[in-house]
N, CA, C, O and CB atoms as a CASP TS submission, in Angstrom:
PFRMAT TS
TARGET T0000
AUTHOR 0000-0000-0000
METHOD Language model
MODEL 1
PARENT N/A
ATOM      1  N   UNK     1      96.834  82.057 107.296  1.00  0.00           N
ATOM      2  CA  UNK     1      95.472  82.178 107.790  1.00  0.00           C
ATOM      3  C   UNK     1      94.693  83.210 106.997  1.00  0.00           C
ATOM      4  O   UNK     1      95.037  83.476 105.846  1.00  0.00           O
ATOM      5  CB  UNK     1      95.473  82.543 109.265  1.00  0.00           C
ATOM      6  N   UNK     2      93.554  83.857 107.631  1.00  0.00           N
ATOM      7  CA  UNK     2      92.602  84.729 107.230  1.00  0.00           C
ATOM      8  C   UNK     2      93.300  85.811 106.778  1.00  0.00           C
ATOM      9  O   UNK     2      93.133  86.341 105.680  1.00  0.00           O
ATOM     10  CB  UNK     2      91.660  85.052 108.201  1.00  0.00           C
ATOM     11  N   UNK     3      94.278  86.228 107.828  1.00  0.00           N
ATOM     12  CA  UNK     3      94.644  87.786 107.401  1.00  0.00           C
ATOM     13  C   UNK     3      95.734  87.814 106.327  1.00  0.00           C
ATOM     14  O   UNK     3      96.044  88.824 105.697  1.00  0.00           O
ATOM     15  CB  UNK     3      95.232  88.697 108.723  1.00  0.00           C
ATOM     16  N   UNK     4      96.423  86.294 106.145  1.00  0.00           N
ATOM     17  CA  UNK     4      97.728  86.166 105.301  1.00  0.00           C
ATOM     18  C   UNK     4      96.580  86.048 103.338  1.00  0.00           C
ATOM     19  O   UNK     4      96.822  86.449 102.199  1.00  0.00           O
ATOM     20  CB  UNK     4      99.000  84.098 106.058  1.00  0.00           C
ATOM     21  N   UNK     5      95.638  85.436 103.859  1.00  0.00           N
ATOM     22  CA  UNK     5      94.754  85.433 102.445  1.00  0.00           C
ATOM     23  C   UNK     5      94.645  87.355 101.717  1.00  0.00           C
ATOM     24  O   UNK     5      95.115  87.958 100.753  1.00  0.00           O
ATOM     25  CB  UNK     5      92.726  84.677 103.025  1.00  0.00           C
ATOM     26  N   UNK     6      93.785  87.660 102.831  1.00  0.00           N
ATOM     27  CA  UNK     6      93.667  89.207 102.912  1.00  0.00           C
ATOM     28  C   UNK     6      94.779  89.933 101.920  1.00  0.00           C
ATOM     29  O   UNK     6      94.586  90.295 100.760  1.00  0.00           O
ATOM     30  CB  UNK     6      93.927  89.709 104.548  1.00  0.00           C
ATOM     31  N   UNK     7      95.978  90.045 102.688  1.00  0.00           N
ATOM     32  CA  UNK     7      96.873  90.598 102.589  1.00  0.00           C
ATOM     33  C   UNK     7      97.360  90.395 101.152  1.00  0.00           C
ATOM     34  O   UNK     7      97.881  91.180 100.360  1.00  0.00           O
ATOM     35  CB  UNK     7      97.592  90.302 103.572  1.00  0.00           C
ATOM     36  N   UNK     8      97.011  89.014 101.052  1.00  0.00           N
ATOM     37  CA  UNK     8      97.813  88.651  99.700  1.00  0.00           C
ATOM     38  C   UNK     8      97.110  88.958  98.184  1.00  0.00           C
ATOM     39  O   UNK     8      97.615  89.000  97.062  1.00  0.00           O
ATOM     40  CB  UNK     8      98.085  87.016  99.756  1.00  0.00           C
ATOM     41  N   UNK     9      95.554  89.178  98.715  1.00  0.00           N
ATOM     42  CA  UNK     9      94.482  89.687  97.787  1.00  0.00           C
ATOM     43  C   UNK     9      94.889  90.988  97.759  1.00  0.00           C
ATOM     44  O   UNK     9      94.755  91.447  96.625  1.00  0.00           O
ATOM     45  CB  UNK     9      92.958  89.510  98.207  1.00  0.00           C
ATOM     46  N   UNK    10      95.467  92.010  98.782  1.00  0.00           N
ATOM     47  CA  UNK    10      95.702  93.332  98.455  1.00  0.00           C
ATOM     48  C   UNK    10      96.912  93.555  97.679  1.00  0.00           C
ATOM     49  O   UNK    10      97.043  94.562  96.983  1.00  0.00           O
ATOM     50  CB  UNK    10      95.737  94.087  99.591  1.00  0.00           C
ATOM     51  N   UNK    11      97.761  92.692  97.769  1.00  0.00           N
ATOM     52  CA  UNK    11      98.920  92.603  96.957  1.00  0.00           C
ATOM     53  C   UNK    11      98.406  92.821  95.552  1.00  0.00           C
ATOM     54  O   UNK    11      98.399  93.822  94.836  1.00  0.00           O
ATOM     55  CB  UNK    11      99.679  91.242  97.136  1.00  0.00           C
ATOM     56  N   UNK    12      97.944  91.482  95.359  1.00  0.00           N
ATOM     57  CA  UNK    12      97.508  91.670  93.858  1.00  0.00           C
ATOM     58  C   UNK    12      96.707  92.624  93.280  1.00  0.00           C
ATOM     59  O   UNK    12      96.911  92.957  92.113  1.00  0.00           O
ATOM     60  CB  UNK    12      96.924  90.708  93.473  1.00  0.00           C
ATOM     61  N   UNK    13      95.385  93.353  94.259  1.00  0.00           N
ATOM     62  CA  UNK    13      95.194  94.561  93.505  1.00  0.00           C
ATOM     63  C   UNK    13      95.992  95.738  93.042  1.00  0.00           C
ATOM     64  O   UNK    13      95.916  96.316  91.958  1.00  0.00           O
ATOM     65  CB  UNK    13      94.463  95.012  94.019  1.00  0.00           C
ATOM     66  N   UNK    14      97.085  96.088  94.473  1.00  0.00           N
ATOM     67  CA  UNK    14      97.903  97.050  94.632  1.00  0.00           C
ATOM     68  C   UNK    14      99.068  96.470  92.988  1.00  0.00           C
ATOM     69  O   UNK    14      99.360  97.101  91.973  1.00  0.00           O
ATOM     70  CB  UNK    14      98.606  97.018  96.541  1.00  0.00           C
ATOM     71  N   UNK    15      99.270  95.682  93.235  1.00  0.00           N
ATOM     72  CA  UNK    15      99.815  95.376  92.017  1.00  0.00           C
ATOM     73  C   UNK    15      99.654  95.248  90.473  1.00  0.00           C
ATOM     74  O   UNK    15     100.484  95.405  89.578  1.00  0.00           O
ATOM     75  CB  UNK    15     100.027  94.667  92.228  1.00  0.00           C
ATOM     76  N   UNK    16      98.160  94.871  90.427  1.00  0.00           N
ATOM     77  CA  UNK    16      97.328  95.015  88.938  1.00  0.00           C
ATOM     78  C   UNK    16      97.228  96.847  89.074  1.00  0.00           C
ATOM     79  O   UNK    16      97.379  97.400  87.984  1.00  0.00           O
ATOM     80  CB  UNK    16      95.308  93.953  88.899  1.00  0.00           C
ATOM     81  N   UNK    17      97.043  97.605  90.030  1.00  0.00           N
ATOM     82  CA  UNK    17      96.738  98.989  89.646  1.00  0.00           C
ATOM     83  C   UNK    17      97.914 100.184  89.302  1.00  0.00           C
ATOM     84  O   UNK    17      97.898 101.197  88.603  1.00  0.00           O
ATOM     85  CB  UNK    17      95.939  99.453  90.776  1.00  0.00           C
ATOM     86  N   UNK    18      98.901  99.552  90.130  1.00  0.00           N
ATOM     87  CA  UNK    18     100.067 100.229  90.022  1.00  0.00           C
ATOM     88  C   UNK    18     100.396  99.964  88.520  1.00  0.00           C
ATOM     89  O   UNK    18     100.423 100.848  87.664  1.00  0.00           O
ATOM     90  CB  UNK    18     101.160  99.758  91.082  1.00  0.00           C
ATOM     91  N   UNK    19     100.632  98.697  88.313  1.00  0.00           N
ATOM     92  CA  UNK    19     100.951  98.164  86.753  1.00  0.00           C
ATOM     93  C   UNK    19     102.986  97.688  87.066  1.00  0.00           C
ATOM     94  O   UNK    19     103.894  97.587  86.240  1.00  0.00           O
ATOM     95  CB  UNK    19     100.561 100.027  85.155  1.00  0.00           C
ATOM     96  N   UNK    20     102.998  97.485  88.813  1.00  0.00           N
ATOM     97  CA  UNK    20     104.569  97.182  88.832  1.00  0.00           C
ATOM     98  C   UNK    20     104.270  95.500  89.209  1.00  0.00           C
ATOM     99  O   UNK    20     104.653  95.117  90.314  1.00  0.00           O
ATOM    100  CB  UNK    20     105.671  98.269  90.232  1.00  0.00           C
ATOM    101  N   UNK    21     103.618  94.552  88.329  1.00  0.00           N
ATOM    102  CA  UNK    21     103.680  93.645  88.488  1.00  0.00           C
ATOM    103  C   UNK    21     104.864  93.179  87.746  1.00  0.00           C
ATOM    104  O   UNK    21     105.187  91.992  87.781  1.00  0.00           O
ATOM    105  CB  UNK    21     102.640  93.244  88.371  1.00  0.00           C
TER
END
């Protein structure tokens, strides 16, 4: 749903910024 979209968009920032993709 809404919040599983959300969540999964924060992934990927948290992940492009960290650089532990």
């Amino acid at each position: 749903g809404l919040f599983g979209k959300i969540l999964g968009v924060g992934k990927k920032v948290l992940c492009g910024l960290s650089g532990m993709c």
